[in-house]
PDB file with SEQRES, HELIX, SHEET and CRYST1 records, atoms N, CA, C and O in Angstrom:
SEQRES   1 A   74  UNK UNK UNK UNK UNK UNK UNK UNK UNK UNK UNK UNK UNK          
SEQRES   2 A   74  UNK UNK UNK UNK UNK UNK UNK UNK UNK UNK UNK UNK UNK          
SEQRES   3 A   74  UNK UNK UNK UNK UNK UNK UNK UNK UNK UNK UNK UNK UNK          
SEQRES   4 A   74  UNK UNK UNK UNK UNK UNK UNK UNK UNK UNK UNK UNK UNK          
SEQRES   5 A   74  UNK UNK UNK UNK UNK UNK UNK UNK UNK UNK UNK UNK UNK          
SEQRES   6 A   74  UNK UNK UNK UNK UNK UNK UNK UNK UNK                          
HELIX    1 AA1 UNK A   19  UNK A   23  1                                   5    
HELIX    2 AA2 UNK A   49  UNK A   54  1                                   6    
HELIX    3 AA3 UNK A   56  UNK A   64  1                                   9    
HELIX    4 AA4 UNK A   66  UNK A   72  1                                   7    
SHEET    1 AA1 2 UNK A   5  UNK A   9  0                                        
SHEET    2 AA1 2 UNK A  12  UNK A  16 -1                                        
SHEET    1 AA2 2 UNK A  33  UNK A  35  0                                        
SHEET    2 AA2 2 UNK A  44  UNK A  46 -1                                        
CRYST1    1.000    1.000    1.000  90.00  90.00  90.00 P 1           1          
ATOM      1  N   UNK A   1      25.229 -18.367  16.961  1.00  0.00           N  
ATOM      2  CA  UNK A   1      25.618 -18.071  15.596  1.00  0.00           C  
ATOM      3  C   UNK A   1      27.047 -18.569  15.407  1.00  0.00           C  
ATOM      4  O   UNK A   1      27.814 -18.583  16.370  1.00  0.00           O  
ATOM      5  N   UNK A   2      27.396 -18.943  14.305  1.00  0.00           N  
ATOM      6  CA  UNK A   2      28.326 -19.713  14.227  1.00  0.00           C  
ATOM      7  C   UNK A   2      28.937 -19.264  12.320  1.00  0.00           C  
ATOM      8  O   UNK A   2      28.409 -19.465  11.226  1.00  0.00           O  
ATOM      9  N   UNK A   3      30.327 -18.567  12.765  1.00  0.00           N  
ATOM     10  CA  UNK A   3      30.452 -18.627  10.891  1.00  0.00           C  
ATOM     11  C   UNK A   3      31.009 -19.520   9.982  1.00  0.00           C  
ATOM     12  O   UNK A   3      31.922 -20.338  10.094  1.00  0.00           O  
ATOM     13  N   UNK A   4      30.100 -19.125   8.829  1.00  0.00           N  
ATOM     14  CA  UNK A   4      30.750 -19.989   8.027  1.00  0.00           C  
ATOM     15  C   UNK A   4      31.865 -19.611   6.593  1.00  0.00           C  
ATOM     16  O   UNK A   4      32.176 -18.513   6.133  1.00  0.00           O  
ATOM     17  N   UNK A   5      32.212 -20.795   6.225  1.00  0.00           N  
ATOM     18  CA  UNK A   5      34.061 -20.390   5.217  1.00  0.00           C  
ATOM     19  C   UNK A   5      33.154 -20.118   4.122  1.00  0.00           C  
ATOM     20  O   UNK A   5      32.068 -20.679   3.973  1.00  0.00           O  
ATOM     21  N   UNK A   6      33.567 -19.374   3.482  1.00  0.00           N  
ATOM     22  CA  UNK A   6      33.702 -19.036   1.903  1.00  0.00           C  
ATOM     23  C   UNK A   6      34.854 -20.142   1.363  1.00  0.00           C  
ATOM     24  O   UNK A   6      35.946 -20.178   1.929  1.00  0.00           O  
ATOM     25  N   UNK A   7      34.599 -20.898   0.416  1.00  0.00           N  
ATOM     26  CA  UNK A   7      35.613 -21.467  -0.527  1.00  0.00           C  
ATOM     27  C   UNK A   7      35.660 -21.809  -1.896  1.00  0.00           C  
ATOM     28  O   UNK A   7      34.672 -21.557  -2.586  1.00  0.00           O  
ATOM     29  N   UNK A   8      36.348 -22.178  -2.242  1.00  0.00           N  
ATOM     30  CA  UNK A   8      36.333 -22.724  -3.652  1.00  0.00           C  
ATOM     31  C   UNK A   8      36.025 -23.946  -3.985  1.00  0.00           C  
ATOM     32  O   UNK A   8      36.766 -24.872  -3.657  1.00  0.00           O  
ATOM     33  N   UNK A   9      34.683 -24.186  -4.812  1.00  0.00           N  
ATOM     34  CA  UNK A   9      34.239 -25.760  -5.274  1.00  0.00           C  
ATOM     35  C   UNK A   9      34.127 -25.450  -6.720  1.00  0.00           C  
ATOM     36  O   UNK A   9      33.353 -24.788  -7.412  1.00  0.00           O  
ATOM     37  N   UNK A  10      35.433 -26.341  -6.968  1.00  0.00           N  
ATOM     38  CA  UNK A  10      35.383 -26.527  -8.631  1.00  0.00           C  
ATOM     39  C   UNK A  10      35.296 -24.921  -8.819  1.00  0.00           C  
ATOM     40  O   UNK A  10      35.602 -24.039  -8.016  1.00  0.00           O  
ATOM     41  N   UNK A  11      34.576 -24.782 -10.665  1.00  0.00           N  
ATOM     42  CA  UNK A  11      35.033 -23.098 -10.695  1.00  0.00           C  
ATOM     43  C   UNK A  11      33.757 -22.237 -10.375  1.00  0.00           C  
ATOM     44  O   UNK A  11      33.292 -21.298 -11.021  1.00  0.00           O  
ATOM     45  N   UNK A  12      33.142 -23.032  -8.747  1.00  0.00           N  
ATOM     46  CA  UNK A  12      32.358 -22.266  -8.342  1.00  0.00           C  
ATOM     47  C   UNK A  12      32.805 -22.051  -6.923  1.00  0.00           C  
ATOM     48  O   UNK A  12      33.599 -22.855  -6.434  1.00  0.00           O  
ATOM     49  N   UNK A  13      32.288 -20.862  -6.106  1.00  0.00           N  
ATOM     50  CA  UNK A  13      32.116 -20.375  -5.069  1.00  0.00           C  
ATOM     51  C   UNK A  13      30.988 -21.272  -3.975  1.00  0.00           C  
ATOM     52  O   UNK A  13      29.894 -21.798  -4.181  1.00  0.00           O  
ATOM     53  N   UNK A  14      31.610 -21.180  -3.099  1.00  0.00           N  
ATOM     54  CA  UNK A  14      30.337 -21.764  -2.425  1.00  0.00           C  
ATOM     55  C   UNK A  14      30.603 -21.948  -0.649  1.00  0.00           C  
ATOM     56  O   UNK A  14      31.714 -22.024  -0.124  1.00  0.00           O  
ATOM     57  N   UNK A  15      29.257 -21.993   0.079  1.00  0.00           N  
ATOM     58  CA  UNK A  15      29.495 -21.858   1.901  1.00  0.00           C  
ATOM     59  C   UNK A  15      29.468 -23.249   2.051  1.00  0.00           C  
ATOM     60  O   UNK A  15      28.597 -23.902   1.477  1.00  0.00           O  
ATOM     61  N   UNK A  16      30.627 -23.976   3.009  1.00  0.00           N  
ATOM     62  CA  UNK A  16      30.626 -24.824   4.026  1.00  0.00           C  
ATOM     63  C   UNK A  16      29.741 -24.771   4.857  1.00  0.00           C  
ATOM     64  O   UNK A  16      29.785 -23.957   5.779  1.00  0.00           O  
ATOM     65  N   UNK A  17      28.465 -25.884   4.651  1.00  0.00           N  
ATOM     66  CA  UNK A  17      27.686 -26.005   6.281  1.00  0.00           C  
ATOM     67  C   UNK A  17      28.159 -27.228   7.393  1.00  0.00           C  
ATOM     68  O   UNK A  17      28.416 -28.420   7.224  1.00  0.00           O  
ATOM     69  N   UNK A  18      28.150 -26.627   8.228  1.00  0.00           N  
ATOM     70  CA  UNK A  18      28.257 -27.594   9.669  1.00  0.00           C  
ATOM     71  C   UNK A  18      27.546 -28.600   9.626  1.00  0.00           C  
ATOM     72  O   UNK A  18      26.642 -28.591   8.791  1.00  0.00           O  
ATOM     73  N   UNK A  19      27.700 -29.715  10.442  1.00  0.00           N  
ATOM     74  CA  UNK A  19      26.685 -30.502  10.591  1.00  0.00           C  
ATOM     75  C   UNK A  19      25.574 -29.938  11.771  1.00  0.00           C  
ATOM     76  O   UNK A  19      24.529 -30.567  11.938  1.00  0.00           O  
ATOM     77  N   UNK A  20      25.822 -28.910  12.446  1.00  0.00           N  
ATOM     78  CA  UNK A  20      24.919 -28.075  13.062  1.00  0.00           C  
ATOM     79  C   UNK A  20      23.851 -27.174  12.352  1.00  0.00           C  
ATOM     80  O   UNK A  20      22.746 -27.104  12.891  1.00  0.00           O  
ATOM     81  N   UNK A  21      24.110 -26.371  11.018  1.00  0.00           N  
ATOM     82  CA  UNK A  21      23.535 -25.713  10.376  1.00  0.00           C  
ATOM     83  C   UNK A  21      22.541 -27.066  10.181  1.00  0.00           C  
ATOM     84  O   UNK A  21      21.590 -27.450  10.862  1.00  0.00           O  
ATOM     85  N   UNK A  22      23.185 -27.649   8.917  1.00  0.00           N  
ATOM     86  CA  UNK A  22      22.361 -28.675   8.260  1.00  0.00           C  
ATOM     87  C   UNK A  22      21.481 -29.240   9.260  1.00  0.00           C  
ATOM     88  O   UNK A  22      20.334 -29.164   8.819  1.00  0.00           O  
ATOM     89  N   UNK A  23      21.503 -29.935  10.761  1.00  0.00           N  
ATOM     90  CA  UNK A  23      20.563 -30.071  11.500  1.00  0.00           C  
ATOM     91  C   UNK A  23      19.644 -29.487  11.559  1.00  0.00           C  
ATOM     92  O   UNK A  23      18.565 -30.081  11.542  1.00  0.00           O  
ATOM     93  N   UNK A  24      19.708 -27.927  11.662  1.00  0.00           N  
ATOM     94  CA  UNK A  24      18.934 -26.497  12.207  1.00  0.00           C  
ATOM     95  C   UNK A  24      18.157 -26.757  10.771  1.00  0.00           C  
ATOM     96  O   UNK A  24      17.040 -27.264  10.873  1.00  0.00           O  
ATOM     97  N   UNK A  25      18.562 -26.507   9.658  1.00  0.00           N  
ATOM     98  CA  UNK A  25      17.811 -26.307   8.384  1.00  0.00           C  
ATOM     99  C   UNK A  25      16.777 -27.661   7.909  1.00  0.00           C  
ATOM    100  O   UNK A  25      15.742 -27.642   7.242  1.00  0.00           O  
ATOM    101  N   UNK A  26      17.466 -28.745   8.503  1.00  0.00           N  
ATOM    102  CA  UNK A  26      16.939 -30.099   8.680  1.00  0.00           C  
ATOM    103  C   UNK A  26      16.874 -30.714   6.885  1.00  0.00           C  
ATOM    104  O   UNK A  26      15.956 -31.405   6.444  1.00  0.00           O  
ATOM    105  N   UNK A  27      17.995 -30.281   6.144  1.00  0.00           N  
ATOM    106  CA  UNK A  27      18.738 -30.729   5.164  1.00  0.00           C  
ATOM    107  C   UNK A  27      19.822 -31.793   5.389  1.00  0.00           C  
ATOM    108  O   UNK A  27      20.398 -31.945   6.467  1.00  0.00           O  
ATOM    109  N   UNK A  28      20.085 -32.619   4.128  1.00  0.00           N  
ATOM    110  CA  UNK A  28      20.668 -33.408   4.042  1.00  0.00           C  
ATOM    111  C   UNK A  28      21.694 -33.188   2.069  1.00  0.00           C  
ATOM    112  O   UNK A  28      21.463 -32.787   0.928  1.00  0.00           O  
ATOM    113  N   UNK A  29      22.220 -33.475   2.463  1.00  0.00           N  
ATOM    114  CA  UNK A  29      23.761 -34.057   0.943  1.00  0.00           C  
ATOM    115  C   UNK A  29      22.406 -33.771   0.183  1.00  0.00           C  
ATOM    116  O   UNK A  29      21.397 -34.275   0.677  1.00  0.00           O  
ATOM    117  N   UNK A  30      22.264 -32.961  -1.050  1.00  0.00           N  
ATOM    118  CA  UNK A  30      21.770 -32.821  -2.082  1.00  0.00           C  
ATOM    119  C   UNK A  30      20.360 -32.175  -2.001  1.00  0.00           C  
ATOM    120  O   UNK A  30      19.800 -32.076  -3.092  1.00  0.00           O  
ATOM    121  N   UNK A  31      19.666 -31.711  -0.904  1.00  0.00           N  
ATOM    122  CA  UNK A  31      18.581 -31.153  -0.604  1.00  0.00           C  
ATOM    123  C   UNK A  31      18.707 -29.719  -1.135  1.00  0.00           C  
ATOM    124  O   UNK A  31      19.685 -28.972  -1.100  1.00  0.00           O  
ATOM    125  N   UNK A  32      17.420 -29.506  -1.661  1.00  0.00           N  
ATOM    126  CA  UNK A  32      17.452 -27.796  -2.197  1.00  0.00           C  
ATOM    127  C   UNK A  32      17.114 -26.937  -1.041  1.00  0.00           C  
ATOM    128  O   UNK A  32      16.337 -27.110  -0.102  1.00  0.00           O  
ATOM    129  N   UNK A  33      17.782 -26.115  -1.311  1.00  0.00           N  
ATOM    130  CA  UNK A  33      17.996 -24.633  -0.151  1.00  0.00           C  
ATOM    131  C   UNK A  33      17.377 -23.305  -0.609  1.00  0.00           C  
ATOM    132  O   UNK A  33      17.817 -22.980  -1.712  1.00  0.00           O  
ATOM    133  N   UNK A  34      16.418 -22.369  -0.057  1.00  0.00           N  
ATOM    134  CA  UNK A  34      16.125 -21.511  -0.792  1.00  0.00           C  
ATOM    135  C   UNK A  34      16.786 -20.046  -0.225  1.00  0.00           C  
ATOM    136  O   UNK A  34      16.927 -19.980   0.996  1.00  0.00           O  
ATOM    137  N   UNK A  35      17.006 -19.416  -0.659  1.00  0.00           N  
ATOM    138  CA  UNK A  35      18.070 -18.033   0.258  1.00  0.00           C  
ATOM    139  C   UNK A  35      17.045 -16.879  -0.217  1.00  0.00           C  
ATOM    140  O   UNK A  35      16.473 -16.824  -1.306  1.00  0.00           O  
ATOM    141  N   UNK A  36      16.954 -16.019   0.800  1.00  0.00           N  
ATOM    142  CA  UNK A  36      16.013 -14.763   0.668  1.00  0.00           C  
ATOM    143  C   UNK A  36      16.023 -13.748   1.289  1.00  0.00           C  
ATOM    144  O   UNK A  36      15.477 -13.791   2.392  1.00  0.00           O  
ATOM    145  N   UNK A  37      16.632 -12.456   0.843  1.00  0.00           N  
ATOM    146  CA  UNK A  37      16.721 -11.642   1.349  1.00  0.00           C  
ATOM    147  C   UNK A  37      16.310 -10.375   1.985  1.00  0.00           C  
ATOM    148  O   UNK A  37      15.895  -9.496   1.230  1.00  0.00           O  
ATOM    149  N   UNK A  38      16.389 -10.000   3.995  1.00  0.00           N  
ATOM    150  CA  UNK A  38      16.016  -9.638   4.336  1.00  0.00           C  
ATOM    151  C   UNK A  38      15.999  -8.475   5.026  1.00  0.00           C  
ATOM    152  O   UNK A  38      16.960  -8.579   5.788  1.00  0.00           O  
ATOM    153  N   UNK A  39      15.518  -7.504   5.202  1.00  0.00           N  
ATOM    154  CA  UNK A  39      16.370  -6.338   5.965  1.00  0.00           C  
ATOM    155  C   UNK A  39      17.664  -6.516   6.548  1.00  0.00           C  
ATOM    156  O   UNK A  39      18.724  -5.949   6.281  1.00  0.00           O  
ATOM    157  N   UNK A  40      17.338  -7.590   7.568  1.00  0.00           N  
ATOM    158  CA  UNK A  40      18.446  -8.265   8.746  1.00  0.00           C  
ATOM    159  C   UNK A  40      19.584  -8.930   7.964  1.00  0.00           C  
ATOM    160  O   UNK A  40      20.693  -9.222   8.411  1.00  0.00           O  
ATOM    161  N   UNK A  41      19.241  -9.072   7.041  1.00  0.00           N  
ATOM    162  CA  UNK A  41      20.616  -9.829   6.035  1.00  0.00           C  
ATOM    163  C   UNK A  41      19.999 -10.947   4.734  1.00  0.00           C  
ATOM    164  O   UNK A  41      19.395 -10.849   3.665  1.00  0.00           O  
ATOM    165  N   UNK A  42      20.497 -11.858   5.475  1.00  0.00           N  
ATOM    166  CA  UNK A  42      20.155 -13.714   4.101  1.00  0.00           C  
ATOM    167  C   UNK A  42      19.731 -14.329   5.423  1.00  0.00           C  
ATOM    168  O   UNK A  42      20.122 -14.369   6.590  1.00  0.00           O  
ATOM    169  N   UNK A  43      18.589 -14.858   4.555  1.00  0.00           N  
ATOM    170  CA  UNK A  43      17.272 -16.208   5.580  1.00  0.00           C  
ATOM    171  C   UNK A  43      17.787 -17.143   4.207  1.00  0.00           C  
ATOM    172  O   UNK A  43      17.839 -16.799   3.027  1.00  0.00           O  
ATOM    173  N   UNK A  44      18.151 -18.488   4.864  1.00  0.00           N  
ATOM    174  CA  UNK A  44      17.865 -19.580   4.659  1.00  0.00           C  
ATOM    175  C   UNK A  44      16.999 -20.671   5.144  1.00  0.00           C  
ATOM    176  O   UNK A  44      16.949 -20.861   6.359  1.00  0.00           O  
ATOM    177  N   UNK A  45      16.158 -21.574   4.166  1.00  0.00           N  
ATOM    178  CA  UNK A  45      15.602 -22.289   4.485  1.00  0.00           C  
ATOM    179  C   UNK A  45      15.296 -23.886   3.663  1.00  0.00           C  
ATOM    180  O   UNK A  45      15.313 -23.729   2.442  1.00  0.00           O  
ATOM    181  N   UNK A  46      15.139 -24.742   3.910  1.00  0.00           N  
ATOM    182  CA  UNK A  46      14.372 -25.970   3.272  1.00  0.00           C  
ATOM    183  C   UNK A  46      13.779 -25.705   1.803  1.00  0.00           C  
ATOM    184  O   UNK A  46      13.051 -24.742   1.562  1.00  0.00           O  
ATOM    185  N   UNK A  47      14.116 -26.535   0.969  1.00  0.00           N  
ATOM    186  CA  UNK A  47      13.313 -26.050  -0.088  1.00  0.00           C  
ATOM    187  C   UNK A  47      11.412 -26.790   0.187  1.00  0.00           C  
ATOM    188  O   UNK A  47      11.127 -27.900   0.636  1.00  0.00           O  
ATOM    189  N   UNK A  48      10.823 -26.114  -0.097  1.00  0.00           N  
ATOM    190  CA  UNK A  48       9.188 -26.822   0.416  1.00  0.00           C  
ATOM    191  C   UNK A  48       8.394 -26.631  -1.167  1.00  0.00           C  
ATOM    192  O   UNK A  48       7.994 -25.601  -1.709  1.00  0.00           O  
ATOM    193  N   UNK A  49       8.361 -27.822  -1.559  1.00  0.00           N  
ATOM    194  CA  UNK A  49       7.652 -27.749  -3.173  1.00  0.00           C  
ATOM    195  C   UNK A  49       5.808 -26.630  -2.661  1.00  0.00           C  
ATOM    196  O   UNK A  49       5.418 -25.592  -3.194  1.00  0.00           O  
ATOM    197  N   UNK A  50       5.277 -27.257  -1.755  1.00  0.00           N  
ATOM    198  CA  UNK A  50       4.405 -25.868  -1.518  1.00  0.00           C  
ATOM    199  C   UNK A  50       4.201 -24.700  -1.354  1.00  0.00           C  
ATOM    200  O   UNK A  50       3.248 -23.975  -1.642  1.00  0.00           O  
ATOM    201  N   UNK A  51       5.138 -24.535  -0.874  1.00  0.00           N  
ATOM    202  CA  UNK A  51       5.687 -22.840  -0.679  1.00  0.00           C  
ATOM    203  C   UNK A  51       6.216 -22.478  -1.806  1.00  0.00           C  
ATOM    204  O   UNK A  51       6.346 -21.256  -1.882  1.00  0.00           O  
ATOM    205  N   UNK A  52       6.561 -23.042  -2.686  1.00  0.00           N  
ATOM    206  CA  UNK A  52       6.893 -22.491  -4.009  1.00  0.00           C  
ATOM    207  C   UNK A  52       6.335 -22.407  -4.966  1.00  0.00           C  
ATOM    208  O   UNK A  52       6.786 -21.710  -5.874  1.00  0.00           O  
ATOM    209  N   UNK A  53       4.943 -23.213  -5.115  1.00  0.00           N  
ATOM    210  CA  UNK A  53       3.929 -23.220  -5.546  1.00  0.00           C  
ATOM    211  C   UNK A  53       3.124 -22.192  -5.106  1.00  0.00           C  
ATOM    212  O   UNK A  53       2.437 -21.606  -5.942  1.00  0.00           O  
ATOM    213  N   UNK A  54       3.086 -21.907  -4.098  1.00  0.00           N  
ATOM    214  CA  UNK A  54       2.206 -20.302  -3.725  1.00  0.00           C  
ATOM    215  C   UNK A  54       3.108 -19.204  -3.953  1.00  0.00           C  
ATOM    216  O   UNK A  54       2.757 -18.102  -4.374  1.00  0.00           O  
ATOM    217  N   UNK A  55       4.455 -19.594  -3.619  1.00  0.00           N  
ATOM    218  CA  UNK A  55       5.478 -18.376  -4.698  1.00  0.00           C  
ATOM    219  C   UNK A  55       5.425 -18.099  -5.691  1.00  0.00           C  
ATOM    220  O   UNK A  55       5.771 -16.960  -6.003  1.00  0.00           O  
ATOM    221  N   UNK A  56       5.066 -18.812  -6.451  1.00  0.00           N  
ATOM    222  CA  UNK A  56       4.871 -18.786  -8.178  1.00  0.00           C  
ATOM    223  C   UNK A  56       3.791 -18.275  -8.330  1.00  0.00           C  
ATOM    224  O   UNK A  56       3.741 -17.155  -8.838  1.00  0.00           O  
ATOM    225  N   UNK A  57       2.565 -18.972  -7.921  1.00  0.00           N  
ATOM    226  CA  UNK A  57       1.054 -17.471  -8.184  1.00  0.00           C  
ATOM    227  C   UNK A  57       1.087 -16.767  -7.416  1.00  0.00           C  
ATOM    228  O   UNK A  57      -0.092 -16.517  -7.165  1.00  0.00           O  
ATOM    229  N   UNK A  58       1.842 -16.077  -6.653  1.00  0.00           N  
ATOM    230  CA  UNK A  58       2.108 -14.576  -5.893  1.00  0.00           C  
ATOM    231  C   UNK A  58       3.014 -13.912  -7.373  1.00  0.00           C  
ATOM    232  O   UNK A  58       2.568 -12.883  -7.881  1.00  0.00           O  
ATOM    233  N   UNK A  59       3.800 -14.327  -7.753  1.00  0.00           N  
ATOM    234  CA  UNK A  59       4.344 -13.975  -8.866  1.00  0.00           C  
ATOM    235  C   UNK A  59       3.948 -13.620  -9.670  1.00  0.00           C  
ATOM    236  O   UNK A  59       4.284 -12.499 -10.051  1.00  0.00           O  
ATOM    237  N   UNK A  60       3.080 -14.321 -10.325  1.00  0.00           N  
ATOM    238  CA  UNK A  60       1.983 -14.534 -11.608  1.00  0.00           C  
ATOM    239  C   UNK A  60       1.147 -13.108 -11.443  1.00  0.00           C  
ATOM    240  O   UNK A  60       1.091 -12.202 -12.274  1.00  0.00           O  
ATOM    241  N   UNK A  61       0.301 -13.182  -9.703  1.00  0.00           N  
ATOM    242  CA  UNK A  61      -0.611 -12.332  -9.801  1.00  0.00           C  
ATOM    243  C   UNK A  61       0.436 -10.753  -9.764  1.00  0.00           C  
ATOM    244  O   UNK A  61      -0.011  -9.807 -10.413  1.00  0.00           O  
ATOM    245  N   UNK A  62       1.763 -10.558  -9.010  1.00  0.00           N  
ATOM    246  CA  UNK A  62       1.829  -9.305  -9.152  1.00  0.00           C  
ATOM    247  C   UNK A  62       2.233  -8.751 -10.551  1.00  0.00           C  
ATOM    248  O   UNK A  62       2.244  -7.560 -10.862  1.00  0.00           O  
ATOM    249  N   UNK A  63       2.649 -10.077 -11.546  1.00  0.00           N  
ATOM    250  CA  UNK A  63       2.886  -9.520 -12.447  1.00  0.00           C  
ATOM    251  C   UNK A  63       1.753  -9.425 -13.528  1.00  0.00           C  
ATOM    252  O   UNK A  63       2.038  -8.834 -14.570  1.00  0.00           O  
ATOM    253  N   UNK A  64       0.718  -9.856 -13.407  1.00  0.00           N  
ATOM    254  CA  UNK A  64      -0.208  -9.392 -13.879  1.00  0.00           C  
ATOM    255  C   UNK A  64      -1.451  -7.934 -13.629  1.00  0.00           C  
ATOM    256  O   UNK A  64      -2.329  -7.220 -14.112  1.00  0.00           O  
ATOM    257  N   UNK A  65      -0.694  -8.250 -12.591  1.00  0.00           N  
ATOM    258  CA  UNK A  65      -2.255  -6.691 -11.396  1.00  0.00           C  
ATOM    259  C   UNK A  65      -0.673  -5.443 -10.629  1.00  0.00           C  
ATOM    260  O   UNK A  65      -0.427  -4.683  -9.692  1.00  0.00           O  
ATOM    261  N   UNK A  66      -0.207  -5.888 -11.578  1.00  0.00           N  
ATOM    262  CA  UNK A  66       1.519  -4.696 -11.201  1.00  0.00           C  
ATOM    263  C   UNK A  66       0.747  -3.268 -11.096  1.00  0.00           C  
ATOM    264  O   UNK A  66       1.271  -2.495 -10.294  1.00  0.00           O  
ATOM    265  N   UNK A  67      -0.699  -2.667 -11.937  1.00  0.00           N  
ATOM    266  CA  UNK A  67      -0.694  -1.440 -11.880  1.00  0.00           C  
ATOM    267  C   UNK A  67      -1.456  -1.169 -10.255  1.00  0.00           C  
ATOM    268  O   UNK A  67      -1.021  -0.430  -9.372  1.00  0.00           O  
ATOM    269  N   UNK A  68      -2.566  -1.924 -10.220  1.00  0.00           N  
ATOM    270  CA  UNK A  68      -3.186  -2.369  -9.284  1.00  0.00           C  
ATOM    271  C   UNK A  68      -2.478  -2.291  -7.726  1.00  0.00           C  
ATOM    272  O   UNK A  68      -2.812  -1.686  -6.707  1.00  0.00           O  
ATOM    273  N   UNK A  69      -1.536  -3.042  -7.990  1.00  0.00           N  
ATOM    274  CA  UNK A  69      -0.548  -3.164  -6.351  1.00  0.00           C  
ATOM    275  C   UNK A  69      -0.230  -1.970  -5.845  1.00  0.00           C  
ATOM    276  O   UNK A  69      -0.143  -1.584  -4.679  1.00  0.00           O  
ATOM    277  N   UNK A  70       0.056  -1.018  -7.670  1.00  0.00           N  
ATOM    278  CA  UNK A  70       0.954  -0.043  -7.308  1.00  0.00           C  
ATOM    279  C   UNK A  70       0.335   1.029  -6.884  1.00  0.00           C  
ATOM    280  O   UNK A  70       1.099   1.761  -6.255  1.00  0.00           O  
ATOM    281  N   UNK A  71      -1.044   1.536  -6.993  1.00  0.00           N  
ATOM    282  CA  UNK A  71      -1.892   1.739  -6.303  1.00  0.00           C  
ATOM    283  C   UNK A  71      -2.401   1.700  -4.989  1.00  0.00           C  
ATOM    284  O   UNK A  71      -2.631   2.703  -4.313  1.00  0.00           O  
ATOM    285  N   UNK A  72      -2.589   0.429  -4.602  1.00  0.00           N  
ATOM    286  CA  UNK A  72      -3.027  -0.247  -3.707  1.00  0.00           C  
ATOM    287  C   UNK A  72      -1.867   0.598  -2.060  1.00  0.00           C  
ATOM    288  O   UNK A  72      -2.153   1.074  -0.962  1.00  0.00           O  
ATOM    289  N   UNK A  73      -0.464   0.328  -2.913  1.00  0.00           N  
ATOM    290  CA  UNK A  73       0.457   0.662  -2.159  1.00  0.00           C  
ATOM    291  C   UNK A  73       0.759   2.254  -2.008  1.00  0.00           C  
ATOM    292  O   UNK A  73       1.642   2.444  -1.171  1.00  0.00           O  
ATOM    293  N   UNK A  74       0.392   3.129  -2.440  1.00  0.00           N  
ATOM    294  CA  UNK A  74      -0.204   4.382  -2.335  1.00  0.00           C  
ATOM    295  C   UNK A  74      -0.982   4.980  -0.870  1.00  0.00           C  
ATOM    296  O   UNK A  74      -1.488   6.102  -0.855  1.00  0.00           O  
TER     297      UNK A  74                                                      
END                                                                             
C-alpha cells in the first residue's frame, strides 16, 4: 500500500496516481475510473462499459420492484 497526495487541480480537488497504481488499475491519461464504496473503505477500478450496463438494469430493477426487495430483505 502506498499513499497517495491530495492536491489542487485547477478549482478542483483531486488524487495523484503513481505510475504503480495506474499499472495495478491497468489505466492510462484519460481512462474512466469507477470508485465504490465499501465497508473496508474506497475500491477503485477500470471503468468496464459492461459492468455498467448490468449496473444500470440492477438499478432500473430495484427501482422499480423497491417494495418487493424490501420484503424479500425481511
Amino acid at each position: 500500500m502506498s499513499a497517495l497526495k491530495v492536491t489542487q487541480i485547477g478549482n478542483s480537488i483531486g488524487l495523484i496516481l503513481t505510475k504503480e497504481v495506474l499499472a495495478a488499475l491497468k489505466v492510462e491519461k484519460g481512462d474512466a475510473v469507477y470508485w465504490t464504496q465499501t465497508p473496508e473503505g474506497i475500491h477503485l477500478s477500470p471503468y468496464d462499459q459492461a459492468f455498467e450496463a448490468q449496473m444500470e438494469a440492477a438499478r432500473e430493477v430495484m427501482k422499480r420492484r423497491r417494495n418487493v426487495l424490501r420484503e424479500l430483505a425481511k
